[in-house]
C-alpha positions in Angstrom: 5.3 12.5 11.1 6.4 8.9 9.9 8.3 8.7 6.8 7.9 5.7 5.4 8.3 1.9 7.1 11.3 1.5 9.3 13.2 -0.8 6.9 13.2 1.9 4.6 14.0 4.2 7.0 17.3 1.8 8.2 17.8 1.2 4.2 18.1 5.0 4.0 20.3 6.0 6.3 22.9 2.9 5.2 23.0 4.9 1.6 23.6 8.4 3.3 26.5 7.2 5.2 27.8 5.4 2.5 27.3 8.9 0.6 29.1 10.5 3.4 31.9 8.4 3.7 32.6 8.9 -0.2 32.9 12.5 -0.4 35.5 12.4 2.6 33.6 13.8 5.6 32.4 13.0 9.0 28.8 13.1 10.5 30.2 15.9 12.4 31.2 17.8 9.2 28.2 17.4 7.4 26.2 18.4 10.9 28.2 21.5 11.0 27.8 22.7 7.1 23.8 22.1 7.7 24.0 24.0 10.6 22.5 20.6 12.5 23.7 18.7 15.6 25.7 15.9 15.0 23.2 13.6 16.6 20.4 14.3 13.9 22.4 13.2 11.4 23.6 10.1 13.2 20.1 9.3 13.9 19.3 9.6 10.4 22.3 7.3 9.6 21.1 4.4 11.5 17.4 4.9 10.6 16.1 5.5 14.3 14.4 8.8 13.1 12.6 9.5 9.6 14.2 12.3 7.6 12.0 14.1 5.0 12.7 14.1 1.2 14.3 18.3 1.3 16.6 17.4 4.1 17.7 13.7 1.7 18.4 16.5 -1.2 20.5 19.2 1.4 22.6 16.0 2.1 23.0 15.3 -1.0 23.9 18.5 -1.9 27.0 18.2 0.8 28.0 15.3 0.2 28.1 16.1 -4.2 26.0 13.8 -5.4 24.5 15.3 -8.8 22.9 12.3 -10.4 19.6 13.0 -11.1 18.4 9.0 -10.9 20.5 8.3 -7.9 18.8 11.6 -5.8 15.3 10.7 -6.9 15.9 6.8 -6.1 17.2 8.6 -2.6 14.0 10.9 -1.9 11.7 7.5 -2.7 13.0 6.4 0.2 12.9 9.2 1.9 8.9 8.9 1.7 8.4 11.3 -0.7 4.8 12.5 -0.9 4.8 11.0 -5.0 1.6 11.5 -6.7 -0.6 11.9 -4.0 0.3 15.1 -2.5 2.3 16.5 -0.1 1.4 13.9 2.1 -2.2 14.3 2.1 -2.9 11.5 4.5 -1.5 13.7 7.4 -4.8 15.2 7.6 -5.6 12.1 8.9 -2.7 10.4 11.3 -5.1 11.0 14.4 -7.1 8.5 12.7 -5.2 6.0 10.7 -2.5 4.1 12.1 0.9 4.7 11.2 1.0 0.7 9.4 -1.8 2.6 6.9 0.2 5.8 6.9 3.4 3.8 5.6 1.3 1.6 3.3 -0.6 4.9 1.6 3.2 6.4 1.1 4.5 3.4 -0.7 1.4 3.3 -2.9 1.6 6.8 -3.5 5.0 6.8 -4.9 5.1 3.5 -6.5 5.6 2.9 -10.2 3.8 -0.7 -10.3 1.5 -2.5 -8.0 1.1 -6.1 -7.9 -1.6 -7.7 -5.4 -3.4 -10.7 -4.7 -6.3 -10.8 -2.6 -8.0 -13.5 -1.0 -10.6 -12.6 1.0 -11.7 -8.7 0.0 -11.4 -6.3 -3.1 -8.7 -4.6 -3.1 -8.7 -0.7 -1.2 -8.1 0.9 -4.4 -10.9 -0.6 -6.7 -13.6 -0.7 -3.8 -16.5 1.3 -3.9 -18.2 3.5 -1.1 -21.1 1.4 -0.5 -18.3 -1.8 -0.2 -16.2 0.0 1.4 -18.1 1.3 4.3 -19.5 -2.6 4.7 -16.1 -3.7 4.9 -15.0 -1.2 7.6 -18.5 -1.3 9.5 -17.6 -5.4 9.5 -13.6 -4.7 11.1 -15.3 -2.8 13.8 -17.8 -5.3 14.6 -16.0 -6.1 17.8 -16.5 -2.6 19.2 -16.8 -2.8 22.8 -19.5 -1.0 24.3 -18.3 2.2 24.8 -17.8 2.5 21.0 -14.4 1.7 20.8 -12.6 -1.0 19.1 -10.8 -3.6 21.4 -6.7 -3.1 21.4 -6.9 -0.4 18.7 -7.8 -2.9 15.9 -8.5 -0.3 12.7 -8.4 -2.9 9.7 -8.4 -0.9 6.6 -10.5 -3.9 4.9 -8.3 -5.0 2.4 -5.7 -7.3 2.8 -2.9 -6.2 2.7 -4.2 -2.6 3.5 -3.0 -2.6 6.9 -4.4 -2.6 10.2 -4.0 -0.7 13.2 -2.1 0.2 15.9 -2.7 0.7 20.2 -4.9 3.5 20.2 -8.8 2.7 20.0 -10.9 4.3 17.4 -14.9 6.0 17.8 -17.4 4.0 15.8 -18.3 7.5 14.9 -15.2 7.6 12.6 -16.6 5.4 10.0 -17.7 8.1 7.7 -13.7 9.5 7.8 -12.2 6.2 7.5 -14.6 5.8 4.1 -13.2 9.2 3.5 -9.5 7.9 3.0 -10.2 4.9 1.4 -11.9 6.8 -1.8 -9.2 9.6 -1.5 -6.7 6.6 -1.7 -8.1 6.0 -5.2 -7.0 9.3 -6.4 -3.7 7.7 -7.1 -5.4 5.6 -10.2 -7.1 8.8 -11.7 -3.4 10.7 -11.5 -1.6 12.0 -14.5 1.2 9.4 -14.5 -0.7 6.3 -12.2 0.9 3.5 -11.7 0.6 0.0 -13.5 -1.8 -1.9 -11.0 -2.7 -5.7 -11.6 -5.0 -7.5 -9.0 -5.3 -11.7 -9.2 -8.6 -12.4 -7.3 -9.6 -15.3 -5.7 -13.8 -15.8 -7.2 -14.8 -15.7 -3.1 -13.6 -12.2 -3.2 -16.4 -11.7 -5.5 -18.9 -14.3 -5.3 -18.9 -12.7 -0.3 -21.7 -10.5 0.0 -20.1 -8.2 1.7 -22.8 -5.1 2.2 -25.6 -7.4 0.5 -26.7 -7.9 -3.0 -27.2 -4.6 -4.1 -23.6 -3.7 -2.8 -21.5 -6.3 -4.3 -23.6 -5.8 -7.9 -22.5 -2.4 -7.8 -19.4 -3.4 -6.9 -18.4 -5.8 -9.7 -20.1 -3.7 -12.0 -17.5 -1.3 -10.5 -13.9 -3.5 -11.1 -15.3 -3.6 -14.4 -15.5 -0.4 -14.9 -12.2 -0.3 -13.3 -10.4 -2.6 -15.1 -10.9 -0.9 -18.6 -8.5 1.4 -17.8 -5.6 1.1 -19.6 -3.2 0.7 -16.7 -5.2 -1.4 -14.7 -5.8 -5.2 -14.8 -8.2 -7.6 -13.1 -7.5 -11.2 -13.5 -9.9 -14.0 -11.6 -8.6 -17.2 -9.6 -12.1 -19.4 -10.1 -13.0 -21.9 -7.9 -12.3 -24.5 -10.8 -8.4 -23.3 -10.3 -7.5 -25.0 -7.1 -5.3 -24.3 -4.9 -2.5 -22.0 -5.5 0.4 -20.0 -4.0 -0.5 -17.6 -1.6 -3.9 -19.0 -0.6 -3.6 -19.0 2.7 -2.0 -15.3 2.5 -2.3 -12.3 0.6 -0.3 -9.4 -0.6 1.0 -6.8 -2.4 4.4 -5.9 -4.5 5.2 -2.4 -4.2 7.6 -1.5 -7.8 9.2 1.8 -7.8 11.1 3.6 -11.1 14.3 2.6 -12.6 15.4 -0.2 -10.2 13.9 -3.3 -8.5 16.1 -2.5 -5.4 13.5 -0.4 -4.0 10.9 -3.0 -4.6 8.6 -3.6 -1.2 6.1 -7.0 -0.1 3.6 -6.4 1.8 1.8 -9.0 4.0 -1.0 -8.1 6.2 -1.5 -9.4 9.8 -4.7 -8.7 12.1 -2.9 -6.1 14.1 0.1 -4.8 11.6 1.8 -5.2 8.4 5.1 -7.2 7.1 7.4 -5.8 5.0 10.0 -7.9 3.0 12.9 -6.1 0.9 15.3 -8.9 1.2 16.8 -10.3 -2.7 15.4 -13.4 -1.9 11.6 -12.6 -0.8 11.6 -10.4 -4.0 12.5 -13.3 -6.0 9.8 -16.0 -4.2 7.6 -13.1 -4.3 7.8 -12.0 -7.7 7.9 -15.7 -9.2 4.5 -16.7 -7.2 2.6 -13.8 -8.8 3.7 -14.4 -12.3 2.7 -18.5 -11.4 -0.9 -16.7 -10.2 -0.9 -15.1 -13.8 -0.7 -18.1 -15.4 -3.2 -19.6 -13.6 -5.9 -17.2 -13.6 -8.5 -16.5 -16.3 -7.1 -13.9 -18.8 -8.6 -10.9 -18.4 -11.2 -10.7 -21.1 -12.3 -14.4 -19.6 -12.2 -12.4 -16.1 -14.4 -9.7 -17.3 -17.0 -12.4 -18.3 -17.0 -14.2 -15.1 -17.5 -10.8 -13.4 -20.5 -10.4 -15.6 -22.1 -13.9 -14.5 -21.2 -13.2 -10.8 -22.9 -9.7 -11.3 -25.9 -10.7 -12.7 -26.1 -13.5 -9.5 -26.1 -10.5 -7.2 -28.3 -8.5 -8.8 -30.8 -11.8 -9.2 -30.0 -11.9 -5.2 -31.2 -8.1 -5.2 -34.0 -8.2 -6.6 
């Protein structure tokens, strides 16, 4: 069972033995009051195996570390189920990839989510009908016994992920469709998190599904975007160029510190993730750039209602 990417994993472990070496003892100590073998917790240490958020808090627990903050910052990286479950995207890890499973477990848990899409709504605001035209498309280069060439399971939204070497049944359209819309459980939660999307007007303006599907579908991010904790902002075609138009992603934001902040870029077959200072920064200053460049929101909302009506002339 993954927990979480491996550079959170590596992160992880680099804390823990800090932890260790603090209260005095060796990987052999701590082994022996968890009643473990020395090697588990050395391979926790240097992140080459995941470690799940009630072993974190037995470490912890050995090593005397009472602050509440510091343990919760601790089981966040651990890959904590967070606010959707106890992991309910298990159900499904003989389906999605384990990019997607590490993707779903940082959304899940994070506090803010910042994304710019270029090409596709994002995963969390799409509909059923959009979403299941967006998956049918990724699998258009099925080979003929069904199957989809080198494993290739794009979950449709940049930077949603992709797959990994294992090939996947056409048949398993209805079940990838499935996750997507369980995904957006996470916006519907009692404490959600803060999510602000900057689209590119193609997103919108793509008939992806046809007419009918992409009315809906606007009609939908309107919907969406009343929400209190959800904004959608438009980059229109009148806006140029601008960073990240070549490339989208996402900024995972987690409680009480921007250490535990996460980029995500999406590639055909995987994802990239970027924790470094630096990439945070570059990151974090395009986005607000993309802010300032994009309609406000109430200007957005308009422009979805033009583009709406388009599709539903298109429909007709």
């Amino acid at each position: 069972m993954p927990h979480g990417p491996v550079v959170r994993r590596r992160r992880l472990g680099e804390e823990l033995r800090s932890l260790r070496h603090a209260s005095g003892l060796t990987s052999r100590d701590a082994a022996r009051l968890l009643g473990w073998h020395q090697s588990k917790v050395s391979r926790i240490e240097t992140g080459a195996s995941g470690v799940s958020s009630g072993d974190v808090a037995r470490l912890l627990d050995v090593y005397g570390v009472r602050d509440a903050p510091s343990r919760a910052l601790l089981e966040v990286l651990a890959g904590s189920a967070g606010r959707g479950g106890p992991g309910w995207w298990h159900a499904y890890r003989g389906l999605i990839p384990p990019h997607l499973g590490d993707f779903i477990s940082l959304e899940s848990q994070a506090d803010a989510v910042r994304t710019l899409e270029t090409s596709v709504v994002p995963g969390l605001l799409q509909t059923a009908g959009y979403a299941r035209a967006v998956i049918r498309a990724s699998l258009d280069g099925a080979s003929p016994d069904g199957t989809v060439p080198d494993g290739t399971v794009p979950d449709g939204t940049s930077p949603d992920g992709t797959g990994d070497h294992r090939a996947v049944a056409l048949d398993s359209l209805d079940s990838l469709v499935e996750v997507r819309l369980t995904r957006q459980r996470v916006l519907r939660a009692t404490r959600p998190p803060r999510f602000t999307a900057v689209l590119d007007e193609a997103v919108l303006r793509r008939e992806v599904g046809g007419p009918a599907v992409m009315r809906d579908q606007v009609e939908h991010l309107q919907e969406m975007s009343r929400l209190p904790h959800v904004t959608v902002r438009l980059l229109p075609f009148s806006s140029g160029g601008y960073p990240g138009l070549t490339t989208s992603f996402a900024i995972f934001s987690f409680p009480a510190t921007a250490d535990l902040d996460v980029i995500v870029l999406d590639h055909l077959t995987s994802g990239l993730y970027l924790e470094r200072r630096e990439d945070l920064r570059t990151y974090g200053a395009a986005f607000r750039a993309l802010q300032e460049r994009a309609l406000s929101p109430e200007r957005s909302w308009d422009l979805m209602a033009g583009i709406r009506r388009d599709h539903a002339r298109s429909s007709l």
